[in-house]
N, C-alpha and C positions, 0 to 999 in steps of 0.2 A: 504493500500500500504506500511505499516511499514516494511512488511516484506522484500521487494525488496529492495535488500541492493549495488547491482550492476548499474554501470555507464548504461550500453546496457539496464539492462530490463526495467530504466525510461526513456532511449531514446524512445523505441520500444514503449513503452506506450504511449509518448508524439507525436509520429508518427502517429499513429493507433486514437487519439483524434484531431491532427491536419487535417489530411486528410478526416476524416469523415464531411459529410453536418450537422448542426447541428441537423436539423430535422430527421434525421436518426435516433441520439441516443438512442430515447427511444425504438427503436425497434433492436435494438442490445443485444444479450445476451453473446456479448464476457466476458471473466475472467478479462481483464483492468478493464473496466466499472461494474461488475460485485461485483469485490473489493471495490470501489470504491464508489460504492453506498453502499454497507453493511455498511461502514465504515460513512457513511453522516447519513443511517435511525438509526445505534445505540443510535444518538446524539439524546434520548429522550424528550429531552424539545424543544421548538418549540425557544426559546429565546435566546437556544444554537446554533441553525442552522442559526438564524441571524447574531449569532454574526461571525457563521461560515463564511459564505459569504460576509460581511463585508471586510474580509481578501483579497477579491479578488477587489476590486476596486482599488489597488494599483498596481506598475508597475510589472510584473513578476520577479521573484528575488529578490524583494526588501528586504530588512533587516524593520520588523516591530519592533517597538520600543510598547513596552511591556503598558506601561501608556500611549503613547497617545491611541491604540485601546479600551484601557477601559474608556478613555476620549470618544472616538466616541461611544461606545457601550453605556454609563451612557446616553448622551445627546439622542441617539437614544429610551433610554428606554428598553434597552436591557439585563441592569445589575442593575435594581433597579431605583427606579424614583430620581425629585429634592428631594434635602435635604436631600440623605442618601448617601453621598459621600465613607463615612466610607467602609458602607456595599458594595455599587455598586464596591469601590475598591476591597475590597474580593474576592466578587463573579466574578469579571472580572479575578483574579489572577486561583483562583477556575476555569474556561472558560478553560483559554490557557493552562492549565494542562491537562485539559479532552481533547482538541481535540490535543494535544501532542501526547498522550496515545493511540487515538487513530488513530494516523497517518496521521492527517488531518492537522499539523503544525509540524515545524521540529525546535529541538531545536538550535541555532546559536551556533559560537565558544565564543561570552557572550551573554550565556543563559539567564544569570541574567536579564538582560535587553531587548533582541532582541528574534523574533522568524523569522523564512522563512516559504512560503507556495511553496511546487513546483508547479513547471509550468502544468503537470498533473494535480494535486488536482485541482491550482486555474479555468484550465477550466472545471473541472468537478463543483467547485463552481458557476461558471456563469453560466454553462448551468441548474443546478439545479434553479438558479437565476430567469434564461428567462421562467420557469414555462417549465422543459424538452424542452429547445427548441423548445416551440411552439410561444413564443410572447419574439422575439430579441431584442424589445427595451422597453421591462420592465426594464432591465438595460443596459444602454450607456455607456460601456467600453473602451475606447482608451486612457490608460493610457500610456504613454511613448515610443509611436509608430512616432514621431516624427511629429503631424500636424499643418499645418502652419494656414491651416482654421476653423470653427467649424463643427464638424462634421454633416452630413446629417442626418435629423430623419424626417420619415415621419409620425410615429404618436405620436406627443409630447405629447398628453391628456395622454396614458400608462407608462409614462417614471416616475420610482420613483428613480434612483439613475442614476446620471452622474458623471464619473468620468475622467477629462480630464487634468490631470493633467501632470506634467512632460514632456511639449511638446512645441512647438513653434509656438503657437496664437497670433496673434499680437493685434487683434481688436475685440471684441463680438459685435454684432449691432440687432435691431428687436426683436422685442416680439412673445411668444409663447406661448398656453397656456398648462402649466405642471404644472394642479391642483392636480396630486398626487406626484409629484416630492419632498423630504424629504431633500439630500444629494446630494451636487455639491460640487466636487474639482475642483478646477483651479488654483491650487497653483505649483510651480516650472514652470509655464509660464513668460520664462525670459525678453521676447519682449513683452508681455502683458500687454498695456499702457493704454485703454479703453475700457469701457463696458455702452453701451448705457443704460439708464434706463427703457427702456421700455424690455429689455430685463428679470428683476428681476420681473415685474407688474403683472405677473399670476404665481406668487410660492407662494400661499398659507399654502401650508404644508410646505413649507422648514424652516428646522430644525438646517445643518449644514453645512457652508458655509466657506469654504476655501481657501481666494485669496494668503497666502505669498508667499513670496519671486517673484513678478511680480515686473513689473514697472510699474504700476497703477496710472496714473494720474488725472483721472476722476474716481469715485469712484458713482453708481447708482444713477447720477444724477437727479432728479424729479421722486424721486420713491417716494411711500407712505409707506415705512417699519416707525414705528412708536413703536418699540419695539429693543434694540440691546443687547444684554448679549454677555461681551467680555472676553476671558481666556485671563488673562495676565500673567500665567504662561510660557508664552516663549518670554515676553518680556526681551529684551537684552540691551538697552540702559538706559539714563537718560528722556530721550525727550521722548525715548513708554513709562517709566512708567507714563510721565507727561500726557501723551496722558489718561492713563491708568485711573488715578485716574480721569480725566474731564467725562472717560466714565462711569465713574462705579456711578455719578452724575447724567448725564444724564438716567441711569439703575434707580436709585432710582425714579424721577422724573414722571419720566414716568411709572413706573410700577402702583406708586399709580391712575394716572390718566384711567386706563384700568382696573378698581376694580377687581372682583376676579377669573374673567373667565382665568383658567388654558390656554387654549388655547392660549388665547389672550396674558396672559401675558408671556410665554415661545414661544414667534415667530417666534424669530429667533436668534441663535447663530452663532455669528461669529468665528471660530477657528481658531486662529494664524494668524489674520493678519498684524501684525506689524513684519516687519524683519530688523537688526539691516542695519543701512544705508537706510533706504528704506522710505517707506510714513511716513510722519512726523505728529507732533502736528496738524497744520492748515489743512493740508486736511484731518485727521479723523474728525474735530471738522467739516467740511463739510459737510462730509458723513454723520456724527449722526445728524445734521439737515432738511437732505433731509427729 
């Protein structure tokens, strides 16, 4: 879609992918979708198309910030595994070039730093997502669509990526099980005070976990998460970094007691949850005891 450089022809496009049923698409051989997908199957490595999609769990329009997507991509295993920071940072910078190039990301006014996905691409990413729109809740999209509830899913077992972020939830409650669920945002949920613990008790796979900037006062209460790996690159205060250094105590601690099963011991990542003014010292030192 590089080539369409006019306001109308990515309206027309974003019109013509809005109004279709999702399960239509793959039997569509319009020129939109047609570009579209050329531009998705070029993306040769299977690890690039991840990383592809990835882009779209965010709200539409958003300004992606360049390190954190390689932060999510490293963690995901998308850009190299633990312990090669270096390289996974290359190869992520290497990523958002290639799909620049080839029109699957759009450079910002600073490039240096930010990329855009249009609002076309990112639903042609999701519905590539949903396995061609045959299975819509392989990934749970409602990113900044304004929900005050959680969204309806009826079959959580399929669900590997939720993205509900940027919205106005006030309360998560009940448990579900989303044994292949990897990656849940919930962060920019400003009214977002608690989240029952039985809610987190069948994410086995989850990998990355996003609550900042909520109001989170109850933090997985009686959960059994028993592993936390915290980035405290975006901690802002004195009191997160204090937070910071008690977690990365508890990290050590506990890592040795889960000897050497990979799995076991990269469980779960927590990404950004400390926002400056926000949950303090005393209830992370909570949370990492649940």
């Amino acid at each position: 879609m590089s080539c369409k450089k006019k306001v109308r022809e990515w309206n027309d496009a974003l019109h013509v992918l809005t109004s279709s049923p999702r399960v239509e698409f793959a039997e569509k051989e319009d020129e939109i979708l047609s570009i579209l997908k050329y531009s998705y199957d070029s993306l040769k490595v299977g690890k690039l198309k991840s990383c592809f999609q990835y882009c779209a769990l965010f709200p539409a329009g958003s300004m992606l910030s360049k390190d954190s997507l390689i932060e999510y991509w490293e963690v995901e295993g998308c850009v190299g595994g633990f312990g090669s920071h270096y390289i996974a940072k290359n190869r992520g910078y290497e990523n958002i070039d290639t799909l620049v190039r080839a029109g699957l990301l759009m450079e910002s006014d600073d490039s240096t730093k930010f990329v855009q996905m249009h609002d076309v691409v990112r639903k042609m990413a999701l519905w590539v997502a949903s396995d061609l729109g045959k299975n819509r809740e392989r990934w749970v999209v409602e990113a900044g669509v304004g929900l005050r509830d959680m969204v309806p899913v009826q079959d959580w077992t399929g669900v590997r990526k939720m993205s509900l972020m940027n919205n106005e939830i006030e309360e998560i409650s009940g448990g579900h099980d989303c044994h292949q669920l990897t990656t849940l945002f919930l962060q920019q949920n400003s009214n977002l005070v608690r989240i029952s613990g039985e809610f987190f008790q069948y994410m086995p796979m989850l990998v990355v976990l996003n609550m900042s900037f909520t109001e989170l006062e109850e933090l997985i209460a009686g959960t059994d998460i028993t592993f936390v790996r915290f980035a405290i690159s975006q901690l802002v205060t004195d009191k997160d970094r204090a937070a910071a250094r008690w977690f990365r105590k508890v990290e050590t601690s506990r890592t040795s007691q889960l000897g050497n099963d990979q799995e076991s011991r990269e469980h779960l990542w927590v990404i950004k949850c400390i926002k400056s003014g926000g949950i303090g010292t005393t209830r992370f030192k909570r949370f990492a005891r649940c």
